[in-house]
N, C-alpha and C positions, 0 to 999 in steps of 0.2 A: 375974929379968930376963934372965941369961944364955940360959936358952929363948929366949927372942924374939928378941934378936940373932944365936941362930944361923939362925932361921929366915927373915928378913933377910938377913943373909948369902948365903944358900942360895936364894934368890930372885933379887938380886943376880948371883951366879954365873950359875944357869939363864939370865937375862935376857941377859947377857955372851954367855953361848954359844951363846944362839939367831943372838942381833945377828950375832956371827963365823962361826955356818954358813951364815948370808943370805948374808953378803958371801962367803963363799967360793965358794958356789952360784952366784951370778950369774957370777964370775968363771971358775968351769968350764965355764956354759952359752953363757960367750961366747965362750972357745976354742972347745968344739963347732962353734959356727956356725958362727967363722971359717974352720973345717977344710972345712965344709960347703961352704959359699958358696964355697971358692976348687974344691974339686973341681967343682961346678957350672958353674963359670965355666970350666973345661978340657974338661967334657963339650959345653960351647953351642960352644968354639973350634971342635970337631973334627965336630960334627954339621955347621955353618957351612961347613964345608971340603970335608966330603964333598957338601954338595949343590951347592956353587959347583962343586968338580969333575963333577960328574954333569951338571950345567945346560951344562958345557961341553963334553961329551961329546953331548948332546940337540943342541946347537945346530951343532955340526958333522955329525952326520947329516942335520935339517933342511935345512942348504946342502947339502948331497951330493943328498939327494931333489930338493930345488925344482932345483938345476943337471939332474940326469936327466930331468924332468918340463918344464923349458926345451926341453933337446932334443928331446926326444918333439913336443912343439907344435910344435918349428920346424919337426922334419920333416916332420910331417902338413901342416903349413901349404904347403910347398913342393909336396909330392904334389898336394894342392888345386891350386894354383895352376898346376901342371903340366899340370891336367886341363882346368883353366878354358880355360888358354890353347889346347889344341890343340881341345878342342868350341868354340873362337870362332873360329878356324881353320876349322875342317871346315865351321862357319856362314858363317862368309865366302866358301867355298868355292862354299858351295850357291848362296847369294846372286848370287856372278859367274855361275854356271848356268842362275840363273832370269831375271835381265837379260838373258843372250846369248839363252835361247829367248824371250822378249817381245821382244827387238829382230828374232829373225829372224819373228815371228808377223807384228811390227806392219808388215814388209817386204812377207810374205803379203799383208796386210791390204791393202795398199796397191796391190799388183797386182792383187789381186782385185779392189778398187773400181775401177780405171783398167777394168779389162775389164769391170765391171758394167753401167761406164758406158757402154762399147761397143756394149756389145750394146743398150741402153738405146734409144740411139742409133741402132741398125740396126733395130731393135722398132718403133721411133716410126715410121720410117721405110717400114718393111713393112705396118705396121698403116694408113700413109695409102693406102700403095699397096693393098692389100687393101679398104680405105674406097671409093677412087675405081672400083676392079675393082666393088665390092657395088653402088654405084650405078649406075654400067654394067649390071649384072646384072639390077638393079629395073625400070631403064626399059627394058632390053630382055624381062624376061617381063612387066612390063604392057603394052607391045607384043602379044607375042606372046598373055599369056592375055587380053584385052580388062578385067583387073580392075585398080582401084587397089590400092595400098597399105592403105587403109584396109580394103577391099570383100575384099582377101586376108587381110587377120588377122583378120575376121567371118567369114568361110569358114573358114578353119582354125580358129577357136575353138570355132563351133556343131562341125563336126566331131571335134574335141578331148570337149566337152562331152557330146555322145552317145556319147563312147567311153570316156566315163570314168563316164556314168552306166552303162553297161552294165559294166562293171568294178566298181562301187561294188555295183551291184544281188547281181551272183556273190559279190560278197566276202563280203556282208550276208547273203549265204543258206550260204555256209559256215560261216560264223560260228553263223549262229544252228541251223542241222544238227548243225554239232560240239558246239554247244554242249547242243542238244535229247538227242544220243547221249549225253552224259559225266553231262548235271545233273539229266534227265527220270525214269530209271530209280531213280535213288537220290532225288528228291521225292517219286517215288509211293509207294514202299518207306516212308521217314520217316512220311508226311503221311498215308499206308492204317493204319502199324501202330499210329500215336498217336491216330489216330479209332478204328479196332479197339479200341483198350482204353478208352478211354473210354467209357462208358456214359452217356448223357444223353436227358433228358423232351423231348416234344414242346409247343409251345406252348399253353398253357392257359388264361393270364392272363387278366384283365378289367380296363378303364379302371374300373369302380365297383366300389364295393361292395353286394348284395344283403343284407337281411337279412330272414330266414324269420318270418312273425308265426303265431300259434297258432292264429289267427281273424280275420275283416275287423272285429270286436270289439272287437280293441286299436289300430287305425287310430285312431277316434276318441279312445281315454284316451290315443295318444301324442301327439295333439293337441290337448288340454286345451283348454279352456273358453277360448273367443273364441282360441284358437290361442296361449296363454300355452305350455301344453310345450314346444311343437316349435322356439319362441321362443326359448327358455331352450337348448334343446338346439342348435340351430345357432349362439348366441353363445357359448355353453359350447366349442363344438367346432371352429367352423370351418369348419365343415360344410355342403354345402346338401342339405338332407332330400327327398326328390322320394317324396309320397305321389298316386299314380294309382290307375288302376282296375285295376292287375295283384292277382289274388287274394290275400292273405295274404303279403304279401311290399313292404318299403321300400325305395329306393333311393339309396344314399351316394353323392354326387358331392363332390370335392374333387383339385383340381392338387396338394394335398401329400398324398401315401398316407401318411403316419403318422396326418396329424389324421384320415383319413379312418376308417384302424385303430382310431385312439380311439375313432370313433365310434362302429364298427361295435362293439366292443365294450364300451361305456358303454349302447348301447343291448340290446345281447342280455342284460345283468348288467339292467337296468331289467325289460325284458323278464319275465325269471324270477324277480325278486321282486316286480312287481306295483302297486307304491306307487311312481304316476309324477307329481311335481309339483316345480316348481322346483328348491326347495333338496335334495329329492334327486338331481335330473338331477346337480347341480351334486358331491355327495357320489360320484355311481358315476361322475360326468367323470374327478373326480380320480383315484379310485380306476383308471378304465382307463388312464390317462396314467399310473401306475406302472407297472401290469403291462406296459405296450407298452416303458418304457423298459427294463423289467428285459426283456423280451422281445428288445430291439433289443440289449441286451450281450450277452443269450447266446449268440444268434445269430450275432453277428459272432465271439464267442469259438469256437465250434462250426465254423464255415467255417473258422476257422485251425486250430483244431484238423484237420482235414477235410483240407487244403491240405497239413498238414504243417510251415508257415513258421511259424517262431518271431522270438519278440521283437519284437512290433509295438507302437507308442504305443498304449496305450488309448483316444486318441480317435481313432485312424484302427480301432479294431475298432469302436466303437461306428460310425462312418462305414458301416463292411462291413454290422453290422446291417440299419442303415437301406436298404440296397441291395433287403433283402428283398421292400420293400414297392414298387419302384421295377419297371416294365417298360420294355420298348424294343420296340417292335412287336408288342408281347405276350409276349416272352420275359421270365422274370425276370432281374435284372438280377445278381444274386445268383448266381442259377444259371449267369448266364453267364461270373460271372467266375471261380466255381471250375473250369466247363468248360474256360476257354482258362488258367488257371493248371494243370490236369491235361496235356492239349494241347500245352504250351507244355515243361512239365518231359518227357514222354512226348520231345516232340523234342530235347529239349538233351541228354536221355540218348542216344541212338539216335546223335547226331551227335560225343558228345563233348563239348557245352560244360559251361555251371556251372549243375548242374540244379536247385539250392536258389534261387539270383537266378532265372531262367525263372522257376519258379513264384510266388515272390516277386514279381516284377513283374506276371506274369499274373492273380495275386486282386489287384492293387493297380490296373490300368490305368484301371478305371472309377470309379474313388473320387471324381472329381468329379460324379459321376450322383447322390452323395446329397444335393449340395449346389445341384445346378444352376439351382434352384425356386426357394431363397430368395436367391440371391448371383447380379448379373449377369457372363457370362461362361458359355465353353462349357465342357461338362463337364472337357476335355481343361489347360486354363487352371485351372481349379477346382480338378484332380488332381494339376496341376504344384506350386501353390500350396500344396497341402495337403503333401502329401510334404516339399518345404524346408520347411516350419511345423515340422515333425514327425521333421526331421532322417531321411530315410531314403536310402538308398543312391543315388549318384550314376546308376548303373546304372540303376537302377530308374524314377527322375526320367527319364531319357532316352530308357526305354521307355514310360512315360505320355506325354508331351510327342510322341513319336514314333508312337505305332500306331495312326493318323489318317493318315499320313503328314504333318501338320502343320509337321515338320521332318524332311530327312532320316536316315534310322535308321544308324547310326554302329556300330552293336556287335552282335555274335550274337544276344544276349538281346531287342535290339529287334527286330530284324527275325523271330525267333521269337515272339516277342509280336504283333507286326501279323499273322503267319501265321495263329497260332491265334488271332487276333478273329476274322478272315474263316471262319477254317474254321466258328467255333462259331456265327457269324451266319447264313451263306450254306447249311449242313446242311439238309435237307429236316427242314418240322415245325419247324424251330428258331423261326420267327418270320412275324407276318402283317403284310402290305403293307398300308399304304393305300391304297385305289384312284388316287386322284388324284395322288398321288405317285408309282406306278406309272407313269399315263397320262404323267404329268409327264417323270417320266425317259426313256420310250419317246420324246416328241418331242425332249427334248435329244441323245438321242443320233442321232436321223434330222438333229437339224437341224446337229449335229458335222460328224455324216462328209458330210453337200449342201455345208458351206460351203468344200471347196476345189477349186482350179481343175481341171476334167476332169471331176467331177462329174453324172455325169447324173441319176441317183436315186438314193435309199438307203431300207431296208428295215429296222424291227428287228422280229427274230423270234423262236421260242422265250425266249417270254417276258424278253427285253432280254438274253438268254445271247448272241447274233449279230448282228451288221448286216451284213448284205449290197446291194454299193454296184456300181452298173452304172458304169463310164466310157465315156469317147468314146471310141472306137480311133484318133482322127486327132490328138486330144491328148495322152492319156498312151498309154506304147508299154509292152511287154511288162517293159523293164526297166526302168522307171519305178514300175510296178506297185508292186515293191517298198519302194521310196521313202515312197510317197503312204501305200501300209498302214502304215508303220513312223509316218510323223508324225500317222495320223491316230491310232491307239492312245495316244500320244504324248499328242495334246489330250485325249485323253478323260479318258486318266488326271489329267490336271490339272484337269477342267474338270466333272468326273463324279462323283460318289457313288454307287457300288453293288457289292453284295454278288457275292463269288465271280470271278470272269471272263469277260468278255465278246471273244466270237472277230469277227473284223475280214475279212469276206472280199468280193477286190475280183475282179469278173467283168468282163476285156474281149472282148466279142466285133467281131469284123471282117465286115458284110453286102456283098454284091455283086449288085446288082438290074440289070435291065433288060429293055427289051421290046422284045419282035418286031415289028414294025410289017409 
C-alpha cells in the first residue's frame, strides 16, 4: 500500500503547486498592469498638454490674422467709400451744369417764342395787306384784260395743258429712243441667236385623221352587213368614221386626238389582218389603246429626255405625251413646247438667268393643252392646276399662269417664257390661221384704233402686222400724236390676241384749199 500513498502524496503536492503558481501568476500580472496603466496614464497627461498648448498657440495666430484681415476690409472699405463719395460729387456737379444749361435754353426758348410770335403777328398782318393789294390787282387786270377770274384760270390751264402735253410728248419720245438705243440691240442679238440655234418643222398637221385602204373592196367589209362594223368601231372608239367617195382612203374625225389615234390605229391593225367583225373590232380597240398608251409615255419620256429637264411627275410626262396628238393652228403642240423650252433655255443662257427653270417652264407652259377637251377651263387654268397637283416649282407655276399674259409676268423666266411662245407661234410656217379669225382680228383691230377721239380712219395692213390710222389735224396736234399711239397700243394689247407685233402708225396731215373766183 505504501506505493499508492506516495503516489497521492505526490499528486497532492503537484496540485499544491500548481494552486500557488496561479496565485502567484495573477499576482505578477497585476503589478504588470498596474506599471502599465499608471505609465499610460502619464503619456495621455502630457499628449493633453501638448495639444492644449499648440491649440493655444493656433488660436493666437487666428486673432492675429482675422485682426490683419479686419484691417485690410476697413481700409478697402474707406478707399470705396472715398470714391463713392467724390463720383457723387463730380455727379452733382454735372447735374448743377445740366440745370443751368436747360434754365438758360428754356430762357432761349422763351425769347424765341415771344419773337415768333412777333413776327407771327407782323406775317398775319402783311399777308392781309398783301391779300387786299392781290384783290386790287384782280379787279384791276380784269379791268384791264376784259377776262374774269374764272375765264383766266381756263386760259391759263388750256395753255398749261398744251404745254405740258408737248413736254410729256418729248419726254415719251426720249424715253422710248433711249430706251430703243440701250434694249433694241441686245433683243435682237438674244432673240436672232436663240431662233439661230434652234432648228424647228414647218406646219404640217391635220385636224383628222386619214387612213389608206388597199382597195374601195374593204370599204364595204369595214362596214359590215346592215353597217354592224363600223357600228362597233365608232362605239368601240369614239370615233366618227366618215366613209365617201374619196378613193381607197377613210376618214377619222374626233375633238380628242387620242381616241382618234386609237382609231386610226385599231383600224390599220383590222386592216392588215383581214377578219373584220365585232368582237374583233373590239380585241384590236383594245389592243391599240395599249399601244397608244404605251406610245403616249414614251413620248413624253423622250421630250424630257430631248428637253434636258429632269425629275418630272410621271403624270405630268404622260400629260407631255399626250401633247403629241394635240395641234394649235396646225402646229403640233408637242413641238411647240420643246421649241419654246429650247428658245427660252437658248435666252436664259445668252442673258444670264437660270437656264435649267427656262426650259423647264418652257416644255411645261402648255401642259394644260392635253387636258383642255375633257376638263372645262382654259388650257392656261388647266396648267396652273396641274403643276400644284403635281407639286412643281413655284417659278414654273408663274410662268404657266403668266405666258398668256393672263397675270402679270413677275420673274425673268416668265417673261422669257411669254417671249419664246411668241417667237415659236408668230415664226414663218410655224402655224395656219383660220380665215375667219383672221378676218375677225383684222376688223378688231380697225375698229380699236376708229374708236378714239381725233379718229378719222384706220387701216390694217400687212396682213394685221400694221394699222395705219389718219387723224384730224384740228383735233389732235403733232404732240399729241404721241399720246393717242401710246394708248392705242395700249388697248390693243389688252383687248387683242395676236401673234408677233403689230406696228401702230398715226398719219397727220394739215390741207389748205381754196379758189380763185
Amino acid at each position: 500500500m505504501e506505493p499508492v500513498y506516495i503516489i497521492l502524496i505526490a499528486v497532492a503536492a503537484f496540485v499544491v503547486a500548481g494552486v500557488l503558481g496561479f496565485v502567484l501568476g495573477q499576482i505578477h500580472r497585476k503589478k504588470v498592469a498596474e506599471a502599465a496603466i499608471g505609465s499610460a496614464t502619464e503619456e495621455a497627461t502630457r499628449i493633453v498638454n501638448d495639444a492644449i498648448a499648440q491649440a493655444e498657440s493656433k488660436k493666437k495666430e487666428a486673432v492675429i490674422e482675422a485682426k490683419d484681415e479686419i484691417h485690410k476690409l476697413r481700409s478697402e472699405t474707406e478707399r470705396e467709400l472715398r470714391e463713392r463719395r467724390s463720383e457723387v460729387m463730380r455727379q452733382e456737379r454735372r447735374n448743377n451744369q445740366k440745370e443751368e444749361t436747360l434754365d438758360k435754353k428754356a430762357e432761349n426758348l422763351e425769347k424765341k417764342e415771344n419773337t415768333l410770335d412777333e413776327k407771327i403777328k407782323n406775317a398775319e398782318k402783311q399777308l392781309s395787306e398783301v391779300e387786299s393789294i392781290k384783290r386790287s390787282q384782280l379787279e384791276m387786270l380784269e379791268k384791264i384784260s376784259g377776262f374774269t377770274k374764272e375765264q383766266a384760270k381756263e386760259y391759263l390751264l388750256n395753255n398749261l395743258e398744251e404745254s405740258l402735253d408737248h413736254e410729256k410728248a418729248v419726254k415719251i419720245m426720249e424715253y422710248e429712243q433711249k430706251t430703243r438705243d440701250e434694249a433694241e440691240t441686245l433683243a435682237r442679238e438674244v432673240i436672232s441667236t436663240a431662233i439661230q440655234r434652234c432648228a424647228a418643222d414647218h406646219s404640217a398637221e391635220a385636224t383628222v385623221s386619214v387612213v389608206a385602204l388597199p382597195s374601195d373592196e374593204m370599204k364595204g367589209r369595214i362596214i359590215g352587213r346592215e353597217g354592224r362594223n363600223i357600228r362597233a368601231l365608232e362605239t368601240s372608239t369614239g370615233v366618227d368614221i366618215i366613209i365617201d367617195d374619196t378613193p381607197e382612203a377613210i376618214t377619222l374625225s374626233s375633238f380628242d386626238p387620242v381616241r382618234r389615234e386609237v382609231a386610226r390605229v385599231a383600224l390599220e391593225k383590222l386592216i392588215a389582218d383581214g377578219r373584220i367583225h365585232p368582237a374583233r373590232i373590239e380585241e384590236m380597240v383594245d389592243r391599240a389603246r395599249r399601244e397608244v398608251d404605251m406610245t403616249i409615255k414614251q413620248t413624253g419620256e423622250r421630250a424630257v429626255i430631248d428637253s434636258g429637264v429632269n425629275s418630272i411627275h410621271p403624270e405630268l410626262v404622260k400629260l407631255l405625251g399626250k401633247l403629241k396628238y394635240r395641234t394649235s393652228y396646225g402646229q403640233n403642240v408637242l413641238n411647240h413646247s420643246l421649241e419654246v423650252s429650247y428658245i427660252a433655255g437658248l435666252m436664259a443662257a445668252e442673258i444670264g438667268a437660270d437656264v435649267k427653270l427656262a426650259k423647264r417652264a418652257g416644255l411645261l407652259h402648255d401642259i394644260g393643252k392635253a387636258i383642255d377637251h375633257e376638263v372645262d377651263g382654259s388650257h392656261v387654268e388647266l396648267g396652273v392646276e396641274a403643276a400644284k397637283k403635281y407639286r412643281e416649282n413655284e417659278g414654273v407655276i408663274h410662268a404657266i399662269q403668266a405666258h398668256h399674259g393672263d397675270v402679270e409676268p413677275k420673274t425673268i423666266v416668265a417673261c422669257l417664257v411669254q417671249a419664246a411662245d411668241a417667237i415659236s407661234a408668230a415664226r414663218p410656217g410655224a402655224r395656219r390661221e383660220n380665215v375667219q379669225n383672221y378676218i375677225k382680228r383684222l376688223e378688231m383691230l380697225e375698229e380699236i384704233s376708229s374708236s378714239f377721239e381725233g379718229v378719222e380712219r384706220s387701216y390694217a395692213i400687212q396682213a394685221g402686222r400694221e394699222v395705219r390710222i389718219m387723224v384730224k389735224p384740228d383735233v389732235i396736234s403733232d404732240d399729241k400724236m404721241v399720246l393717242v399711239a401710246r394708248d392705242i397700243v395700249q388697248k390693243i394689247e389688252n383687248e387683242l390676241e395676236y401673234p408677233g407685233q403689230i406696228k401702230v402708225n398715226i398719219i397727220r396731215e394739215t390741207r389748205a384749199t381754196d379758189y380763185a373766183k
